[in-house]
SETORKOL-242357 format. One record per residue (C-alpha): residue in three letters; x, y, z; residue number from 1. Coordinates in pm, whole numbers, plus 50000, padded with zeros to 5 digits. Layout:
# residues N
<rec vexgu="ALA" px="X" py="Y" pz="Z" kolkol="NUM"/>
...
END
This chain:
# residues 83
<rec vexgu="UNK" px="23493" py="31408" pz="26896" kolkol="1"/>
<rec vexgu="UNK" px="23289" py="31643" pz="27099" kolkol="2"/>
<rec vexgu="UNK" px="22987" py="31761" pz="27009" kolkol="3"/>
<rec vexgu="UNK" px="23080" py="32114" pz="27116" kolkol="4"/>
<rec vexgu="UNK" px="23332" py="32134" pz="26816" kolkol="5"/>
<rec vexgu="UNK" px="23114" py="32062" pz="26575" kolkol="6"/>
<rec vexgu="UNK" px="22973" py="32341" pz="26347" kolkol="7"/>
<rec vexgu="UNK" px="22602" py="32439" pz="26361" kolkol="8"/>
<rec vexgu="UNK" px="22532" py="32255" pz="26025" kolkol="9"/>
<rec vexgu="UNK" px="22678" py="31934" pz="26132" kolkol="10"/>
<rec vexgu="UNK" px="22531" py="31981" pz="26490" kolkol="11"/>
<rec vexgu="UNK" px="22203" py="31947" pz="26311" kolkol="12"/>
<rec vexgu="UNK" px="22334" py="31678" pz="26098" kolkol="13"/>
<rec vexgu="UNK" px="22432" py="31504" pz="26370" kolkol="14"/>
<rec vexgu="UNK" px="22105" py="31530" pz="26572" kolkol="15"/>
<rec vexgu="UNK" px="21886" py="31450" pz="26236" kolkol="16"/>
<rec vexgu="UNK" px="22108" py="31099" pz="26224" kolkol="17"/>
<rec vexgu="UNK" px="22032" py="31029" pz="26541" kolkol="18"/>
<rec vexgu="UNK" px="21689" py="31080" pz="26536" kolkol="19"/>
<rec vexgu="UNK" px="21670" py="30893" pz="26253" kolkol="20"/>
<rec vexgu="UNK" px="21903" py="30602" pz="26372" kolkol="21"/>
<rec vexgu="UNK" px="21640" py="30584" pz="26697" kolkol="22"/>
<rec vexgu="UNK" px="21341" py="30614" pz="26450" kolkol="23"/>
<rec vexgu="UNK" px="21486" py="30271" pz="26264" kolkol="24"/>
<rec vexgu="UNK" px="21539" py="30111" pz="26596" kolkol="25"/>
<rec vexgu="UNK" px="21198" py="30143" pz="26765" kolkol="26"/>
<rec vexgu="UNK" px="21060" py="30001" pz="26404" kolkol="27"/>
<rec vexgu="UNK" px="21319" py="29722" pz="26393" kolkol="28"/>
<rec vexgu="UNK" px="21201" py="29621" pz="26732" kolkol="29"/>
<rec vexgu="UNK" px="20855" py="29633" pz="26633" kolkol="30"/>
<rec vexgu="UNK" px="20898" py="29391" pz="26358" kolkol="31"/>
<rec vexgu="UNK" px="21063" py="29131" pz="26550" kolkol="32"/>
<rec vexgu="UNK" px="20819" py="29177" pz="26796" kolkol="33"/>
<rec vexgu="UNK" px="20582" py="29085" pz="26447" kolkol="34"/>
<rec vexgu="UNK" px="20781" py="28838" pz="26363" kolkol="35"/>
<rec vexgu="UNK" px="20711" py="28645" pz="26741" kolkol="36"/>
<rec vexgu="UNK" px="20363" py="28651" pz="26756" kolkol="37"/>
<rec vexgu="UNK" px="20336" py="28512" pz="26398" kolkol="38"/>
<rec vexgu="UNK" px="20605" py="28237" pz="26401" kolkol="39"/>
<rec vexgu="UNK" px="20385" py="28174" pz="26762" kolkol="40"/>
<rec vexgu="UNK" px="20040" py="28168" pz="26561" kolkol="41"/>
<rec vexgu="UNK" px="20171" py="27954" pz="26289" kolkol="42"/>
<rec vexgu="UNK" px="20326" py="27685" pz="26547" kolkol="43"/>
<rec vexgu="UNK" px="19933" py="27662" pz="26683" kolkol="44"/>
<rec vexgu="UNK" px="19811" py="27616" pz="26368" kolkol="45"/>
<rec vexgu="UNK" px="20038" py="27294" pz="26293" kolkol="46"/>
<rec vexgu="UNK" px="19885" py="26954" pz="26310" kolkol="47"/>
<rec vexgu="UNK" px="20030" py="26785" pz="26651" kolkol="48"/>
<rec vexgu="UNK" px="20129" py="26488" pz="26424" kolkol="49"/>
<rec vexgu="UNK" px="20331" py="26710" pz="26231" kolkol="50"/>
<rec vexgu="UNK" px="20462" py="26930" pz="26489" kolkol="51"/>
<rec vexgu="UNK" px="20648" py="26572" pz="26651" kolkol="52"/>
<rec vexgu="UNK" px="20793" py="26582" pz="26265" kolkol="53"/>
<rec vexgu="UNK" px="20963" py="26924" pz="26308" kolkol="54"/>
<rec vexgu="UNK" px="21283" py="26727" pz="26446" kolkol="55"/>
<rec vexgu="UNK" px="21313" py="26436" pz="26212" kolkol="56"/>
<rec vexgu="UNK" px="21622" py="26561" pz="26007" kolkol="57"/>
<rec vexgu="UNK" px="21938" py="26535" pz="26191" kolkol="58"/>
<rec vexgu="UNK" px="21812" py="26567" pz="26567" kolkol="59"/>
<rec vexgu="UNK" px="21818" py="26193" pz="26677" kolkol="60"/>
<rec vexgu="UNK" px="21405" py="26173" pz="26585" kolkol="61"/>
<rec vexgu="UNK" px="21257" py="25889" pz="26843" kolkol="62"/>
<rec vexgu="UNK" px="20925" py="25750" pz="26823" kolkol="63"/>
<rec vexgu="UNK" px="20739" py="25438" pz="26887" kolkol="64"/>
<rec vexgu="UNK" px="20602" py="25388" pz="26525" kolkol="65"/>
<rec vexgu="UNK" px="20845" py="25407" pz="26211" kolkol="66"/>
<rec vexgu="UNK" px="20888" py="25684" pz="25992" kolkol="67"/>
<rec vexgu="UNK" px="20695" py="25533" pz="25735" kolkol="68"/>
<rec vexgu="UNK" px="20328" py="25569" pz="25916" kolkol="69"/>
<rec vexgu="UNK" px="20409" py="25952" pz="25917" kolkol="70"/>
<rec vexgu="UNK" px="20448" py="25936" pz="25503" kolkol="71"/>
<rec vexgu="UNK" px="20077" py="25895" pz="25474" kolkol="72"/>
<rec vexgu="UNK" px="20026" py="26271" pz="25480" kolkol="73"/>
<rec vexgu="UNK" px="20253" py="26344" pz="25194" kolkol="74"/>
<rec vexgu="UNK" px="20213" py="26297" pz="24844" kolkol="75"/>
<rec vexgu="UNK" px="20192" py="25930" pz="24715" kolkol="76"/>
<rec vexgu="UNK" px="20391" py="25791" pz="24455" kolkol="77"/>
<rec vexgu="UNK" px="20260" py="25758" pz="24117" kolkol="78"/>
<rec vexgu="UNK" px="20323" py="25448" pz="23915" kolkol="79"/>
<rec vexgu="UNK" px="20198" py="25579" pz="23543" kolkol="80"/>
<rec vexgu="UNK" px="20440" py="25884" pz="23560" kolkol="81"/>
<rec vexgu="UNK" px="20563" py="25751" pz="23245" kolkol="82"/>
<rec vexgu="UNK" px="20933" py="25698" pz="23419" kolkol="83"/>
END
């Protein structure tokens, strides 16, 4: 369609949509722009310990000492939990 054939009223339709379609973009962009530089400040803020834990499901994990020394940082096990 050309925008020559348009009326006058859907000419301006036409030009508020896109305004508004280019309005959405530019803030779309700026969230996952957000989105980066959080997910990038998070990743700093994770223990290096931790961070070589990021892999352990289903990725082949290697390391030198067994899975077990990492458990230490998670909860422990209670033995009077009545089960």
């Amino acid at each position: 369609m050309v925008l020559a054939q348009l009326t006058s009223r859907e000419k301006a339709l036409y030009t508020q949509l896109k305004t508004n379609y280019k309005d959405d973009l530019v803030q779309y962009q700026r969230y996952l722009k957000e989105e980066v530089r959080l997910r990038t400040e998070l990743r700093k803020t994770v223990l290096p310990i931790k961070s070589g834990l990021q892999g352990v499901q289903g990725s082949g994990f290697k390391s030198d000492k067994p899975y077990s020394a990492y458990m230490r940082f998670g909860p422990r096990p209670s033995t009077t939990n009545g089960l």
